[in-house]
C-alpha positions in Angstrom: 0.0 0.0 0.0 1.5 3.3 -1.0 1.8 5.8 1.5 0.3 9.5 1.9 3.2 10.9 0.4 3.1 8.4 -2.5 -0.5 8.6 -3.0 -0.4 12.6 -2.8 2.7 12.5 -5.4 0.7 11.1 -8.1 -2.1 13.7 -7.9 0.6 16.0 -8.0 1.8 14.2 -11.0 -1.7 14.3 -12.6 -2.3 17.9 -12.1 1.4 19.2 -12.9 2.4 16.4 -15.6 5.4 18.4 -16.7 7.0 17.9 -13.1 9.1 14.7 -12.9 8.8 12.8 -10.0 12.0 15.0 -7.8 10.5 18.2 -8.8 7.0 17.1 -7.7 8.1 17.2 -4.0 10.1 20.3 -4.2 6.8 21.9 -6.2 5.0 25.0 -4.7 3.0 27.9 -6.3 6.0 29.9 -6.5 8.4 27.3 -8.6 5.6 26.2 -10.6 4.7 28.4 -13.6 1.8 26.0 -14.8 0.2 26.6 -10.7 -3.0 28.6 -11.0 -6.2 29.1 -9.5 -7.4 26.1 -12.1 -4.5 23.5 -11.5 -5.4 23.8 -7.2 -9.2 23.2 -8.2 -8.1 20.3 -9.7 -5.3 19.7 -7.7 -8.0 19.7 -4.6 -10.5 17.7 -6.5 -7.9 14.7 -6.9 -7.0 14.7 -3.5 -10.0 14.3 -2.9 -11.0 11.3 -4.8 -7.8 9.7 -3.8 -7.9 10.1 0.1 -11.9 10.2 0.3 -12.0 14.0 1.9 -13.4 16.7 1.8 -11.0 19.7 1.8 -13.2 23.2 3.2 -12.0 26.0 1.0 -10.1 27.5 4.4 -7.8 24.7 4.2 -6.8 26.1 0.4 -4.4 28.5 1.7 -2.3 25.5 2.8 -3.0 24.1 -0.5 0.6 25.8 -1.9 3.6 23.6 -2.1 4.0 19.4 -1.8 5.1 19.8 1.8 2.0 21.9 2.9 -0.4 20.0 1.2 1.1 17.3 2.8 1.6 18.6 6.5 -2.4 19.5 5.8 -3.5 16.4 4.2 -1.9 14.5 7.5 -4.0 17.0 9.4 -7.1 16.2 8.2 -6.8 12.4 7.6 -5.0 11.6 10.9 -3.0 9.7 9.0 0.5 10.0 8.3 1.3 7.4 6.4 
């Protein structure tokens, strides 16, 4: 079973697919040209089909870098694996 890390990577990967896989960990709104208001609406809506949440819009200030959305992801799962 991949981890939350894993799992969050490859929505990452989804919604950035010009990252390769040790950029999408170092990613954030500031190093990503391609990281808009569109690509974190569907950034949030594959996070949330892939961990089953529900992510309140106040959480989407988080939402902007891998470690962040990470560090909140863990937050609101309770999980952080």
């Amino acid at each position: 079973m991949l981890n939350l890390e894993e799992r969050l990577a490859t929505c990452f990967a989804v919604a950035f697919p010009d990252l390769g896989a040790e950029e999408i960990r170092r990613a954030s709104n500031t190093s990503v040209a391609t990281w808009d208001s569109l690509a974190t609406v569907t950034l949030v809506s594959l996070i949330e089909e892939e961990f089953k949440v529900s992510l309140p819009p106040e959480d989407f200030e988080y939402l902007v870098s891998f470690a962040l959305t990470a560090d909140c992801l863990k937050r609101r799962t309770g999980n952080g694996s």
